[in-house]
DSSP file (Angstrom, degrees, kcal/mol; ACC not computed):
  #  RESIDUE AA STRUCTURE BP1 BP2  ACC     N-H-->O    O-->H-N    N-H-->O    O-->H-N    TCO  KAPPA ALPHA  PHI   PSI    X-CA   Y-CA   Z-CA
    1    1 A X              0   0    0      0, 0.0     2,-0.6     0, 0.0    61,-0.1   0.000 360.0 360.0 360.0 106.4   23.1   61.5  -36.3
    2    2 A X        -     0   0    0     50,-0.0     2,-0.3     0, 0.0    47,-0.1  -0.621 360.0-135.2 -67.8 132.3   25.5   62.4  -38.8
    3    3 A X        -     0   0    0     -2,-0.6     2,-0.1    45,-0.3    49,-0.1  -0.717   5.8-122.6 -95.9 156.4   28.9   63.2  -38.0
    4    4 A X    >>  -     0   0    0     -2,-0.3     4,-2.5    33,-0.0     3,-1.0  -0.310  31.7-107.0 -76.7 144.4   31.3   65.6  -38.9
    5    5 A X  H 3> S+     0   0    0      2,-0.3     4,-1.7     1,-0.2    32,-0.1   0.896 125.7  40.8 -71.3 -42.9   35.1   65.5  -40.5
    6    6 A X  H 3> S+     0   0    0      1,-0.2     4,-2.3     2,-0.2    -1,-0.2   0.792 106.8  57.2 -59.4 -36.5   36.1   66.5  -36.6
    7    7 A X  H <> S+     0   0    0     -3,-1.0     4,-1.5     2,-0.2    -2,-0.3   0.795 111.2  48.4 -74.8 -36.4   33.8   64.4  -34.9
    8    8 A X  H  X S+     0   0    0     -4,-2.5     4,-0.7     2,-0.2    -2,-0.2   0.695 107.7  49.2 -63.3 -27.7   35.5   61.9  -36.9
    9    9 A X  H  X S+     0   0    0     -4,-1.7     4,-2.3    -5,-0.2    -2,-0.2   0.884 109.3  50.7 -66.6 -56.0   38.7   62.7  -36.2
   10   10 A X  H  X S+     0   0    0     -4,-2.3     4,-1.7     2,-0.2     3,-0.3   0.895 108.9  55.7 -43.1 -51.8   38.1   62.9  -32.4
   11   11 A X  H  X S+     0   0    0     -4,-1.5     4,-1.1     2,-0.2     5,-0.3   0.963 112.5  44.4 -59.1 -59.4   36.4   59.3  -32.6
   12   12 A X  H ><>S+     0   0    0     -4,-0.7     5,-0.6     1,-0.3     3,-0.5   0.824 107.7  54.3 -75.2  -7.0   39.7   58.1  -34.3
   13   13 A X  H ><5S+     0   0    0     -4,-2.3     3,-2.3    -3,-0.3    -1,-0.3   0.968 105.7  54.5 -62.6 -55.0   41.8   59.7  -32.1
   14   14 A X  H 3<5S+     0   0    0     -4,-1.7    -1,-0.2     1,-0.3    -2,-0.2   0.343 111.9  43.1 -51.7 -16.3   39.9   57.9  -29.2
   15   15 A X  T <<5S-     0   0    0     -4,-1.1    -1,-0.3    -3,-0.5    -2,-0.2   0.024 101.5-132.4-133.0   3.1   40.4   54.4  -30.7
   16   16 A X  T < 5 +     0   0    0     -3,-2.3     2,-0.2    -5,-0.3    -3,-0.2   0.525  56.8 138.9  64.7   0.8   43.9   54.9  -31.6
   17   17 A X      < -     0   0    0     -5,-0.6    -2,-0.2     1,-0.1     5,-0.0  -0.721  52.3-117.6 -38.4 126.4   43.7   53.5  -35.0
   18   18 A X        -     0   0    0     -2,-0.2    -1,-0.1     1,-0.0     5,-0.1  -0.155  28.6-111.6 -78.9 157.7   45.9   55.6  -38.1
   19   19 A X  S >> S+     0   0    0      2,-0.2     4,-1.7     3,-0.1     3,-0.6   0.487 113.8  66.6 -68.9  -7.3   43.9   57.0  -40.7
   20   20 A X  H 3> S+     0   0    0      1,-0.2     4,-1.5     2,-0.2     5,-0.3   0.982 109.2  45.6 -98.0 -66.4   45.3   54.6  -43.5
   21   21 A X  H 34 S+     0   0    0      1,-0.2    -1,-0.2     2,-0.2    -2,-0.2   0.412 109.8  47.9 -68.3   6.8   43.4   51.7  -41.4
   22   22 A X  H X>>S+     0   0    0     -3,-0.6     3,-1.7     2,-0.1     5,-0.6   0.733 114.0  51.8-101.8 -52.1   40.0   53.5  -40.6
   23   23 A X  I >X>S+     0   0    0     -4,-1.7     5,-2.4     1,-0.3     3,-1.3   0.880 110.0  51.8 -45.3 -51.8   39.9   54.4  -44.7
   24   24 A X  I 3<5S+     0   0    0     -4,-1.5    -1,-0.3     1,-0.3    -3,-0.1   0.553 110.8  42.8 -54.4 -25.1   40.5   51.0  -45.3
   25   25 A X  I <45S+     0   0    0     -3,-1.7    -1,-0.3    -5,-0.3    -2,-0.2   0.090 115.2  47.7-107.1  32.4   37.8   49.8  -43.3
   26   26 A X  I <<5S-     0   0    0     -3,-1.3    -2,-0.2    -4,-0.5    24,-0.2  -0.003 115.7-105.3-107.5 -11.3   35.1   52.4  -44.4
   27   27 A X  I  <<S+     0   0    0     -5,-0.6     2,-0.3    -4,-0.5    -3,-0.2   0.935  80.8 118.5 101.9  16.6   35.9   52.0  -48.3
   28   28 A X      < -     0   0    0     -5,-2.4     2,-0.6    -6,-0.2    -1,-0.2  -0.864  62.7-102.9-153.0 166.4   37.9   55.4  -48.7
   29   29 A X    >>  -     0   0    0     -2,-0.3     4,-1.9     1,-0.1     3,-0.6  -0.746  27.9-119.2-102.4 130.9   41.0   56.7  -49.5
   30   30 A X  H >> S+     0   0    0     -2,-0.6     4,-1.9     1,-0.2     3,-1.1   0.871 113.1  46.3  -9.4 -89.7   43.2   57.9  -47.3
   31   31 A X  H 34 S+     0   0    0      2,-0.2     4,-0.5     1,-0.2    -1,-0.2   0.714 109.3  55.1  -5.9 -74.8   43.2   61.4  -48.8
   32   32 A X  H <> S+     0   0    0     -3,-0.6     4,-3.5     1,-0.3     5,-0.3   0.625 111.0  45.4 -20.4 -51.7   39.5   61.6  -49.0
   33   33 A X  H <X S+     0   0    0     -4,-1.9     4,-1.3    -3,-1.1    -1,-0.3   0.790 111.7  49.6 -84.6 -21.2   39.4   60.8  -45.2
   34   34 A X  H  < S+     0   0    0     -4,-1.9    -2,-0.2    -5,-0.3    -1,-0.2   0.828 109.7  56.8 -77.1 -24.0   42.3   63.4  -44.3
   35   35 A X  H  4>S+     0   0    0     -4,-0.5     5,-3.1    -5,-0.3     6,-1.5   0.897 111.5  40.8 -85.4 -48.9   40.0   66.0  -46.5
   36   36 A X  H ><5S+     0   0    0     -4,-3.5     3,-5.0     3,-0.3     5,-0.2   0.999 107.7  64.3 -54.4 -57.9   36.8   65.4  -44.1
   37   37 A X  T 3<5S+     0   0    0     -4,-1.3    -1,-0.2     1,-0.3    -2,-0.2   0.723 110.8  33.3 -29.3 -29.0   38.9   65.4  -41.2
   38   38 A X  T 3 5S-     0   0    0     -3,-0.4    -1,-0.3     3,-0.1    -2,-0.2   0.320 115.7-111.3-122.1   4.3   39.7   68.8  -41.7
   39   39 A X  T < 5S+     0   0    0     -3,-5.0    -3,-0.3     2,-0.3    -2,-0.2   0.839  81.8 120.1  81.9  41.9   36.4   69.8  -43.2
   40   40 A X  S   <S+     0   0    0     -5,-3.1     2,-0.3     1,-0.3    -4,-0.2   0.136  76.7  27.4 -91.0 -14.5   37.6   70.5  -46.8
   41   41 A X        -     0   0    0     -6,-1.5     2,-0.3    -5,-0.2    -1,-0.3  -0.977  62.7-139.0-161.3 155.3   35.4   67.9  -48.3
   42   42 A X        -     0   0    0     -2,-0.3     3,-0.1    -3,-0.1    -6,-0.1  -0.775  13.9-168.7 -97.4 118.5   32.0   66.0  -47.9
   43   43 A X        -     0   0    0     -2,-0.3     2,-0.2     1,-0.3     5,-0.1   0.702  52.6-110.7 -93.3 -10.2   32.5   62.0  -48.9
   44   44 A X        -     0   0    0      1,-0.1    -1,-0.3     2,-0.1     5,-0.0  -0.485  30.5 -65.2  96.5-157.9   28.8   61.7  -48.8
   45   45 A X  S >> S+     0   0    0      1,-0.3     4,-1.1    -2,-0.2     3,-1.0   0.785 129.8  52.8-107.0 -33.4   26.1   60.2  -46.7
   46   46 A X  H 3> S+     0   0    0      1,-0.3     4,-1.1     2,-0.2     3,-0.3   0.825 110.0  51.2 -83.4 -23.1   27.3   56.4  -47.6
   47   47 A X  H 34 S+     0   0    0      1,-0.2    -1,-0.3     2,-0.2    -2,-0.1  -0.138 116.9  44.5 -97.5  29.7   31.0   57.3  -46.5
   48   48 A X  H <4 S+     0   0    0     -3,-1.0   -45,-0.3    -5,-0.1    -2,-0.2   0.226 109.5  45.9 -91.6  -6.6   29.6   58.5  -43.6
   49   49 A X  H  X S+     0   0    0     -4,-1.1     4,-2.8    -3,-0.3    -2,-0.2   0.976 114.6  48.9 -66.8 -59.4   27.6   56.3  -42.9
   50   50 A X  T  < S+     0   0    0     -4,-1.1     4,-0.5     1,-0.3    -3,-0.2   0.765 116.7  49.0   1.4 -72.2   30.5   53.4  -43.6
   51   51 A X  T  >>S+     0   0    0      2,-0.2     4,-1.0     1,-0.2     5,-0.5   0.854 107.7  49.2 -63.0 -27.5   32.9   55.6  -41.3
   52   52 A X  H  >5S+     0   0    0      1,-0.3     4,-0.7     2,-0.2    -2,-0.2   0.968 115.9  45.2 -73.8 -39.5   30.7   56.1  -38.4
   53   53 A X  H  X5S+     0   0    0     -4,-2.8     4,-0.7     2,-0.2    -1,-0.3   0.590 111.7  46.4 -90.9   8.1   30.1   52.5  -38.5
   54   54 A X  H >>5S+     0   0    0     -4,-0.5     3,-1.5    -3,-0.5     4,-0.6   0.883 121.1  46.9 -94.2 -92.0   34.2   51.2  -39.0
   55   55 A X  H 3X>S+     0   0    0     -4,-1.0     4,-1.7     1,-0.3     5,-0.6   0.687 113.1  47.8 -59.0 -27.6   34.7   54.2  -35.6
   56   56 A X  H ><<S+     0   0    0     -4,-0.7     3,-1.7    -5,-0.5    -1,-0.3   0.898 108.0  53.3 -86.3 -68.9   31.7   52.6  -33.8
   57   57 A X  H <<5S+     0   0    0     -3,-1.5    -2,-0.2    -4,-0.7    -1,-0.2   0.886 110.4  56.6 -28.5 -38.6   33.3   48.6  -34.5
   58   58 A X  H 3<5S-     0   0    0     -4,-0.6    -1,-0.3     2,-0.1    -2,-0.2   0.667 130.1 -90.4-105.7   6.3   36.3   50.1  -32.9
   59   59 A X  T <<5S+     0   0    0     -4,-1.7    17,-2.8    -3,-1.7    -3,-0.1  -0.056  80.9 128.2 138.8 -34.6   35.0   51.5  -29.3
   60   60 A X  E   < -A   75   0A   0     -5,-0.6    -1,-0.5    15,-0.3     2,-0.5  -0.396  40.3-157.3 -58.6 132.7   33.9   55.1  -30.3
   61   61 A X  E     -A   74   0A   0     13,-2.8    13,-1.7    15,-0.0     2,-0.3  -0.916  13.7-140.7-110.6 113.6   30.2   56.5  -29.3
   62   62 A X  E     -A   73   0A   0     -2,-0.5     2,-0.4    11,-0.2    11,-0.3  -0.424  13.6-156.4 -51.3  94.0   28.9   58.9  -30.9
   63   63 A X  E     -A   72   0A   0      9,-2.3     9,-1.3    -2,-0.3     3,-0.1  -0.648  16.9-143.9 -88.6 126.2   26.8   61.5  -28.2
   64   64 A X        -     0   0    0     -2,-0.4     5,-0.1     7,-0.2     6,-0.1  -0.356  38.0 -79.0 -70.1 164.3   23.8   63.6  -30.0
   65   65 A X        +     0   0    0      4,-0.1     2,-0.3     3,-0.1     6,-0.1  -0.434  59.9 171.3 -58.4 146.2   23.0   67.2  -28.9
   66   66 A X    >   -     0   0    0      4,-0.3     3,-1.9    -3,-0.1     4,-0.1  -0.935  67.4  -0.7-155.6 152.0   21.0   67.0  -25.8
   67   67 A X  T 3  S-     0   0    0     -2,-0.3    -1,-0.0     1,-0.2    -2,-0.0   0.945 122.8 -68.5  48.9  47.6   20.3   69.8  -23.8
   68   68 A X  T 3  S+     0   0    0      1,-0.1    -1,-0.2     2,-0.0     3,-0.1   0.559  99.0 130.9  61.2   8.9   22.3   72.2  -26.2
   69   69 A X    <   -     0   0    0     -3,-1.9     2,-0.2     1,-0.4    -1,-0.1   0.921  65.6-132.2 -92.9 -50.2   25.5   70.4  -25.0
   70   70 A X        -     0   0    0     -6,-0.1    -1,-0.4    -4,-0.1    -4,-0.3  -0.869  38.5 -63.4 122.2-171.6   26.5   70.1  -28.9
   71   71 A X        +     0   0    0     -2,-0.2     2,-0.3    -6,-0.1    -7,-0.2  -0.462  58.9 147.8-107.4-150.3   27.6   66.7  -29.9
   72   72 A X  E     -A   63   0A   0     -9,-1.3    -9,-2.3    -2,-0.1     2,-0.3  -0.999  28.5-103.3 172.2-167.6   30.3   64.5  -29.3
   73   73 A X  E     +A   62   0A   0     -2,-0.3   -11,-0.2   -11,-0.3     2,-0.2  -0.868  18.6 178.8-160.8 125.3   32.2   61.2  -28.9
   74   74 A X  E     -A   61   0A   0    -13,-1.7   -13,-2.8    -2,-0.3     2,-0.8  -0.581  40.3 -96.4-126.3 172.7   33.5   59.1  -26.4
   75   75 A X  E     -A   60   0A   0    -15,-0.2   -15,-0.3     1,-0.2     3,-0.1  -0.747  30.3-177.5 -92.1 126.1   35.3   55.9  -26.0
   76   76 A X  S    S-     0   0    0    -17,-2.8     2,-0.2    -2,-0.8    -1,-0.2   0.986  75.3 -25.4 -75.9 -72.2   32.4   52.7  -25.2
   77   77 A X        -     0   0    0    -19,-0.1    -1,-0.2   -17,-0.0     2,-0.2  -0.817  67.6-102.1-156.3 159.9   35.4   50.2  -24.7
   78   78 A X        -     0   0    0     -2,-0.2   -63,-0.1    -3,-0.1   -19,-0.1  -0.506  30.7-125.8-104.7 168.4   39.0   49.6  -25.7
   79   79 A X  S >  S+     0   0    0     -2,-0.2     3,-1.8     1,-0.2     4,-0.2   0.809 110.2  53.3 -72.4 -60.3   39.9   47.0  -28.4
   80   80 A X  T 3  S+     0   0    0      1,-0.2     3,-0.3     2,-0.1     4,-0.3   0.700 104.0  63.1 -80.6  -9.9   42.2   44.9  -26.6
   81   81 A X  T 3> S+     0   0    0      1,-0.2     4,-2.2     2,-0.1    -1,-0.2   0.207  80.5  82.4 -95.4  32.8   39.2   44.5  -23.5
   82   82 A X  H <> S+     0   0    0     -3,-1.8     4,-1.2     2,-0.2    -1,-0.2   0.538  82.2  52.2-104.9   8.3   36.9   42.8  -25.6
   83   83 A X  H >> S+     0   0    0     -3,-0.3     4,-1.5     2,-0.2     3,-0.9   0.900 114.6  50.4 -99.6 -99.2   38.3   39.0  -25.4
   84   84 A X  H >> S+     0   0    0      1,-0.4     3,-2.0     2,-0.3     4,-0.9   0.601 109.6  46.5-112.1 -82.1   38.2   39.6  -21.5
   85   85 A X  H 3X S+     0   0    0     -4,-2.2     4,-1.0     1,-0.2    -1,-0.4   0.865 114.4  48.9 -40.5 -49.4   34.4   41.0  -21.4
   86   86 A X  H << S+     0   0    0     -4,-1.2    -2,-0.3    -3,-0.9    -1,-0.2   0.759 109.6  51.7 -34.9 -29.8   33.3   38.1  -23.6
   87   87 A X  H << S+     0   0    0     -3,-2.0    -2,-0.2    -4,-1.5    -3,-0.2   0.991 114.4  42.8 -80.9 -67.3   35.2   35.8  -21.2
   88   88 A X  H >< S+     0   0    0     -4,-0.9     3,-1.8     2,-0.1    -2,-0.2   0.412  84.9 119.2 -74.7   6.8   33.2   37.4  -18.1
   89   89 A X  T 3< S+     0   0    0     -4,-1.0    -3,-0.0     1,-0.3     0, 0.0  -0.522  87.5   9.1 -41.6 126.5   29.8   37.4  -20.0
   90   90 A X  T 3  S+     0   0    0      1,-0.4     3,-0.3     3,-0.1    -1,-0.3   0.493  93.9 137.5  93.5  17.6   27.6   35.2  -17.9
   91   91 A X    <   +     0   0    0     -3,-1.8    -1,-0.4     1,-0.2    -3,-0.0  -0.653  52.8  50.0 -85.7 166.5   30.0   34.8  -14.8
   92   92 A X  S    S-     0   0    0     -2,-0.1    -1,-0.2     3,-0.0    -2,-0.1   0.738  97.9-117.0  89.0  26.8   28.4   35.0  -11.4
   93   93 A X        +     0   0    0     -3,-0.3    -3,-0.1     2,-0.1     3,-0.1   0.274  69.8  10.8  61.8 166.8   25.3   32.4  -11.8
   94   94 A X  S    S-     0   0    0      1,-0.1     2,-0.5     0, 0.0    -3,-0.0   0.322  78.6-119.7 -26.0 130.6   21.9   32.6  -11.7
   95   95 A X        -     0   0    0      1,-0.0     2,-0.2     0, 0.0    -1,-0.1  -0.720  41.6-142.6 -92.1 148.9   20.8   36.2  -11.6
   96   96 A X        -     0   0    0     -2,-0.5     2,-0.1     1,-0.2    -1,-0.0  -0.406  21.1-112.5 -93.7 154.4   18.8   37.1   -8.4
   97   97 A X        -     0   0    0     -2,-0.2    -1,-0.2     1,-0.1     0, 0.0  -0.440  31.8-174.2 -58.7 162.2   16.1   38.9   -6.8
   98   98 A X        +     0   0    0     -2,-0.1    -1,-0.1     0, 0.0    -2,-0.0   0.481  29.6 140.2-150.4  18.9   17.9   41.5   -4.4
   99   99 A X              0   0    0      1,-0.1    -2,-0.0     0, 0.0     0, 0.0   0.303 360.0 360.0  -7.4 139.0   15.0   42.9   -2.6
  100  100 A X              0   0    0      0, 0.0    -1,-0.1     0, 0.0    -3,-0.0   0.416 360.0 360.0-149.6 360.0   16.5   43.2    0.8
């Protein structure tokens, strides 16, 4: 799925990050990134690839059309809860049957 200068926005919106630090982790200039955002310019298919995957590193997922819905993007996880899901990875034991 390629995304869109909105969809990209929305994504950073969702993760709370400034633009000066998502350009800086995709490889792009500030500018550049302010100019998709608003649809005024194309950075091309490796600076979007590049962005999608900095937006994705920080919690955003990216939904494809299904069922005509359009697309869209949501948050997978916040930043600061990822120390604290790593920590409860693999609590609770043996995993079980639970037939009952």
């Amino acid at each position: 799925m390629t995304i869109t200068g909105p969809l990209a926005h929305a994504a950073r919106a969702l993760v709370q990050w400034p633009r000066d630090h998502v350009a800086r982790l995709a490889g792009l200039d500030e500018a550049a990134l302010a100019d998709f955002e608003a649809g005024r310019a194309d950075p091309g298919d490796a600076a979007r690839a590049r962005l999608r995957h900095a937006l994705e590193e920080g919690g955003a997922h990216f939904l494809p059309d299904e069922n005509g819905l359009g697309v869209g993007v949501r948050l997978r996880f916040a930043a600061r809860d990822i120390p604290a899901i790593n920590r409860l990875e693999g609590e609770g034991g043996v995993v079980g049957s639970d037939d009952v």
